[in-house]
C-alpha positions in Angstrom: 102.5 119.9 139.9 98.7 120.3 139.8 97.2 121.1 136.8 94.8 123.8 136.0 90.9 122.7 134.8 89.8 123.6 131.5 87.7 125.9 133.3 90.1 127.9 134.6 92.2 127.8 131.8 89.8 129.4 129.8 89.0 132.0 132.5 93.1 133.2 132.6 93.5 133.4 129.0 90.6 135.7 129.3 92.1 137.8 131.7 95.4 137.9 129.7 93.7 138.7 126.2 91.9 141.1 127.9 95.5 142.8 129.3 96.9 142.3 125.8 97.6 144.6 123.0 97.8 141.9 120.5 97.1 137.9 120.5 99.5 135.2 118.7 97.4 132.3 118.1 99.8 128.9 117.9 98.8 126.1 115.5 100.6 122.8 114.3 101.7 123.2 110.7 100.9 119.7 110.5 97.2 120.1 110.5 95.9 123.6 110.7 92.6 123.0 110.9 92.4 120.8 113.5 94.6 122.9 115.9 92.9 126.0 115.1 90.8 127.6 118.2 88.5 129.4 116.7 86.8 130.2 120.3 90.2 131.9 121.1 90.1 133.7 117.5 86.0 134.9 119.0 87.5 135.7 122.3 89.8 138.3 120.7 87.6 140.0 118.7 85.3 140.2 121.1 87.7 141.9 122.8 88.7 144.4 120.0 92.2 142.5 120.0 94.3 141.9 116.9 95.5 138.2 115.8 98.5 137.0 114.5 98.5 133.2 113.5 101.6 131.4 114.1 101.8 127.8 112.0 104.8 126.1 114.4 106.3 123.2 113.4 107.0 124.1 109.9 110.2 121.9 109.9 107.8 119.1 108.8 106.0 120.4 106.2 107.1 121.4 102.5 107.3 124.8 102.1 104.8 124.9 99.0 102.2 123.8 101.3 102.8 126.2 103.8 102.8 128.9 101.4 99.1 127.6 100.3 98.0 127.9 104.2 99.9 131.3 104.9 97.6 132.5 102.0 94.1 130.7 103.3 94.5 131.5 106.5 95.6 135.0 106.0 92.4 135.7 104.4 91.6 135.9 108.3 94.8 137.0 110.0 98.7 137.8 108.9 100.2 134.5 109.3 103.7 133.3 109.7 105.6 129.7 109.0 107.9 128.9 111.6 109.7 126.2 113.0 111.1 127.4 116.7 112.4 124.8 118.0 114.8 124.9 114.7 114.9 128.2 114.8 113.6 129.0 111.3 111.5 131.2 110.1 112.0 132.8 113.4 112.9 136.4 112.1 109.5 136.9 110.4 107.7 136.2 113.5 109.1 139.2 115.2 108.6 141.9 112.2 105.3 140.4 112.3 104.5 141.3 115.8 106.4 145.0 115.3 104.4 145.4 112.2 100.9 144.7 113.7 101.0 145.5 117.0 99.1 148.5 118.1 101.4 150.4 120.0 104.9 150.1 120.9 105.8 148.7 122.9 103.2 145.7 122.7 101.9 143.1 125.4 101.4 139.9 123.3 99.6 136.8 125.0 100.5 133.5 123.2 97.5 131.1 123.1 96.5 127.7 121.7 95.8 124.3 122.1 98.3 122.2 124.6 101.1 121.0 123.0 101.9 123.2 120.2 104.9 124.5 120.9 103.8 127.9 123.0 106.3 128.0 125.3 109.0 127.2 122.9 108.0 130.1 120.6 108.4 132.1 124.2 112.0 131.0 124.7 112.8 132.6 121.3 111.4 135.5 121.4 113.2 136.0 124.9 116.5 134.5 123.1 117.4 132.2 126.2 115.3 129.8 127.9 113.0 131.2 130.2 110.0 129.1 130.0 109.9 125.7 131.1 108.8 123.4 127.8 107.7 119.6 127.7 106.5 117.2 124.8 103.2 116.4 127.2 100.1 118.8 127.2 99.5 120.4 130.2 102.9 121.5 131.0 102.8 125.1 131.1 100.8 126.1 134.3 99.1 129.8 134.9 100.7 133.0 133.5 104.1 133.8 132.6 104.9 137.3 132.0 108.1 137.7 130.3 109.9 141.1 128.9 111.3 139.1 125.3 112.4 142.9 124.1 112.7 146.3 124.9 109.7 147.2 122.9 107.8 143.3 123.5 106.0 141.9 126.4 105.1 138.3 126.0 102.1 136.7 128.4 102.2 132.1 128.5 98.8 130.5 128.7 97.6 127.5 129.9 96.7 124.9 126.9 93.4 125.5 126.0 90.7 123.5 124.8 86.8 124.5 123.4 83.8 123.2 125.9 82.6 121.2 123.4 85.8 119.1 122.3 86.6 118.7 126.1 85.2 115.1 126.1 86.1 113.7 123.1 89.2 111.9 123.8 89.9 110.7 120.0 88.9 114.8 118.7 92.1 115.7 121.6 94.5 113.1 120.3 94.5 114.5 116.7 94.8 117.7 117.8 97.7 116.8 120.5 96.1 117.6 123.1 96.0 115.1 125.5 98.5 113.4 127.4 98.3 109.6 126.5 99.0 108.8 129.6 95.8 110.1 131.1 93.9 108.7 129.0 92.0 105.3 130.4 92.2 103.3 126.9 94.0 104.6 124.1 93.2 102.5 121.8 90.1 103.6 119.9 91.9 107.1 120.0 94.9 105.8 118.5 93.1 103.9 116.1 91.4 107.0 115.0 94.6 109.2 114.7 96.4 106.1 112.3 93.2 106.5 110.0 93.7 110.1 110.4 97.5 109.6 109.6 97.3 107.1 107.0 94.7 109.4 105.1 97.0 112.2 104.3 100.7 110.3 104.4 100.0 106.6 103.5 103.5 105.9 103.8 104.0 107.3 107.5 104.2 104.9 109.2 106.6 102.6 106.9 108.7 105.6 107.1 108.9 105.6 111.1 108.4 102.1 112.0 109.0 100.2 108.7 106.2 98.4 108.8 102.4 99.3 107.6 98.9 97.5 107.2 95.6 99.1 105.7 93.9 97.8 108.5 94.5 99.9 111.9 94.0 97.5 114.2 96.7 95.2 112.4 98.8 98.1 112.2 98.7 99.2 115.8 99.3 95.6 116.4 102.7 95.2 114.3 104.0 98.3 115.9 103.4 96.6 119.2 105.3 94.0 118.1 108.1 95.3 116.6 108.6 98.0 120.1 108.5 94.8 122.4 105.0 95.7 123.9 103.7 92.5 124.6 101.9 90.8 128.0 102.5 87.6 128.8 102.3 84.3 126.4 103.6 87.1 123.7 100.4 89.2 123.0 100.4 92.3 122.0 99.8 95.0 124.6 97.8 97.2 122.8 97.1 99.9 125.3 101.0 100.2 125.5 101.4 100.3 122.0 98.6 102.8 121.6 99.9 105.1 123.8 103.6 105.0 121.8 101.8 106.1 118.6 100.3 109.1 120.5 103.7 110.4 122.2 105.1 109.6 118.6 102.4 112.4 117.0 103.0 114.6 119.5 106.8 114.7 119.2 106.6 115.5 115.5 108.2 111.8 114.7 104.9 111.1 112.8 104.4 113.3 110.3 101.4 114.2 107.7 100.2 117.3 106.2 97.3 118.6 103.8 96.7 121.3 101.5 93.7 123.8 102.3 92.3 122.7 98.8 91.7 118.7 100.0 90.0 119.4 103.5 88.4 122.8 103.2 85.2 122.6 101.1 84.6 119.5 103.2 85.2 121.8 106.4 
């Protein structure tokens, strides 16, 4: 299936804010900052249309610390918790929708970075599966319209990413939004994501591999290793072995989180 330019992405999810009564904004609870699009957040009020801010993946975070960003970022917008592919938290989501939309019944567009569990969210509100869901970016192509309740109109949109984060391959990997295997050398990405990991969970990767260095390269090395990546003569195969660390983050199977108070007044 072909997949739609940033470009164009950015022009639908125009058109569908634009036919929206309210937005739901999907972030990863693991790092809220990072997957935060702010040029969707401008889009909408541009457009005079209310946000909702949806922190998915919740399942992986402790609940004190998502209490902390519920509160930071609902200085902005209401903001939920949720985990939907465990189906918790789920409930608040919808009286969250009921209780800000504008008018019942309410066309909400769901929006966000790839990968952050959009259509997933979709499914639940519909209560069976009707949107197709992947753990690579890119999966959801155009518009989906679907009628989740009586009284709630939900609009998919492609994955979308700001101009100027488009390039920056090792920005896209923290965030999840890049399919590893589109990416011509992984390495220096991933080597920036295990600093990025190893930052705020020192212990993550003893916990999903059992092994750990302070040196990334190492690291990356003695994950290759241990999975069997290795060339010929038994060297490492590092772009292989990069590239497992990336799917890993973006199947929730490595795992760190902050609190607003230790990132934002560096922000």
């Amino acid at each position: 299936m072909p997949r739609v330019s940033q470009s164009e992405a950015w022009r639908r999810v125009r058109d569908v804010i634009e036919k929206s009564d309210l937005v739901l904004e999907v972030i990863d609870a693991r790092d809220p900052l990072e997957t935060r699009n702010e040029d969707v957040e401008k889009l909408a009020r541009r457009l005079g249309k209310p946000v909702i801010i949806a922190m998915n993946k919740a399942d992986l975070v402790p609940i004190d610390v998502l209490r902390e960003w519920k509160q930071y970022l609902g200085r902005d917008y209401p903001t939920v918790f949720l985990s939907a592919k465990n189906r918790l938290g789920t409930r608040k989501l919808i009286v969250a929708i009921r209780d800000h939309a504008p008018r019942i019944p309410v066309t909400t567009s769901v929006v966000g970075y790839p990968n952050v569990g959009k259509s997933t969210i979709i499914n639940y509100l519909k209560g069976k599966h009707v949107a197709e869901t992947s753990p690579m970016p890119g999966w959801t192509i155009g518009e989906q319209i679907v009628r989740a309740k009586t009284w709630l109109i939900v609009i998919d949109t492609p994955g979308v990413v700001p101009v100027d984060e488009q390039k920056d391959e090792a920005l896209l990997v923290i965030k999840g939004a890049i399919d590893p295997s589109s990416i011509e050398d992984p390495v220096v990405p991933a080597l920036k994501l295990i600093m990025r990991i190893k930052r705020f969970n020192p212990r993550a990767f003893m916990e999903r591999y059992g092994i750990d260095s302070e040196d990334p390269e190492e690291l990356l090395n003695l994950i290759g290793k241990k999975r069997g990546f290795l060339l010929r003569g038994g060297k490492v195969n590092l772009r292989e072995a990069a590239a497992s660390v990336i799917r890993d983050w973006i199947m929730g199977k490595l795992v760190y989180y902050y609190r607003p108070s230790e990132v934002v007044s560096n922000a």
